[in-house]
N, C-alpha and C positions, 0 to 999 in steps of 0.2 A: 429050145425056147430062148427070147432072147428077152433085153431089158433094156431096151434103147428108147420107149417111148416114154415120155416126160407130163407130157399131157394129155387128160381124155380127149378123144374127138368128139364134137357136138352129137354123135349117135351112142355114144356110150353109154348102157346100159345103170350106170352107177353117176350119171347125170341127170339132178332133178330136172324131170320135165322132157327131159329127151323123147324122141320118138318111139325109142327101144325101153325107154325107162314105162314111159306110158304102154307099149303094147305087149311089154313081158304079164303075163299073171303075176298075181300076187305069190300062188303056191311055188313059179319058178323061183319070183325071184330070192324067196326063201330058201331052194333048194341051194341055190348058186353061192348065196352069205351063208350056208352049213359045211357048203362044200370048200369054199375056200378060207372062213373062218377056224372049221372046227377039225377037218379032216385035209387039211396040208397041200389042199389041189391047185393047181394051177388054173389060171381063166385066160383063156388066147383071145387077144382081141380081134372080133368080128369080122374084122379087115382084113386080116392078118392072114385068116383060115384056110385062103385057098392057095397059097405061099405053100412049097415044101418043107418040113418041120425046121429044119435049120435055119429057114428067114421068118419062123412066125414071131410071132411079139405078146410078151405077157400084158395083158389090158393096163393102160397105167390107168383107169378109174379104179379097177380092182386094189392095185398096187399103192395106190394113194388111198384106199379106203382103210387097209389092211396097217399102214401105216397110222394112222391117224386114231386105229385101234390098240396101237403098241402090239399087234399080233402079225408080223409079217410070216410068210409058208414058208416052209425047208428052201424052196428054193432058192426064193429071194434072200434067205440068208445065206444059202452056198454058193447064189450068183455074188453076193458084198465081199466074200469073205476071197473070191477069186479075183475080187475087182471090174466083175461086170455088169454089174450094177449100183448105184448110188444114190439113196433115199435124201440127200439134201438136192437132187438136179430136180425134183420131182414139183409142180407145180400146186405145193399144198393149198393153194385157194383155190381150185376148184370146185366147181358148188355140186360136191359129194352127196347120195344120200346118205341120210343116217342110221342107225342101228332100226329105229325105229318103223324104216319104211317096207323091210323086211321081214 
């Protein structure tokens, strides 16, 4: 998994209003904010998926959500800690959903 992406893309899931924001369930996208909230998981962004694991890309809507929680996952902190990833490159004004919409 990698950490190179800075910005959601307009289909990201964790963009109010997106298309993927609009046609996920409510119950998914509760599952998704549990899983990478509370139980340390990774979220590969959508685009990323059909790339072999070594060119997939951690979601940066996830990444910036997780951020903006002060809860970043193991990874994103073993990816900082190696220098492969960087939470100041990360484009904080993206208009994120919030805790609330999950």
């Amino acid at each position: 998994m990698n950490f190179d992406l800075k910005k959601p893309c307009k289909d990201c899931p964790f963009i109010k209003g997106s298309s993927t924001n609009l046609t996920l369930s409510e119950e998914r996208l509760d599952d998704i904010l549990n899983d990478i909230s509370n139980n340390d998981m990774t979220f590969t962004c959508h685009k990323t998926l059909d790339l072999a694991k070594s060119e997939q890309q951690h979601c940066a809507g996830a990444l910036i959500y997780l951020e903006r929680e002060d809860n970043p996952n193991q990874m994103m902190r073993i990816a900082e800690r190696l220098g492969l990833y960087d939470r100041r490159e990360l484009k904080m004004t993206a208009d994120i959903v919030d805790k609330s919409k999950f």
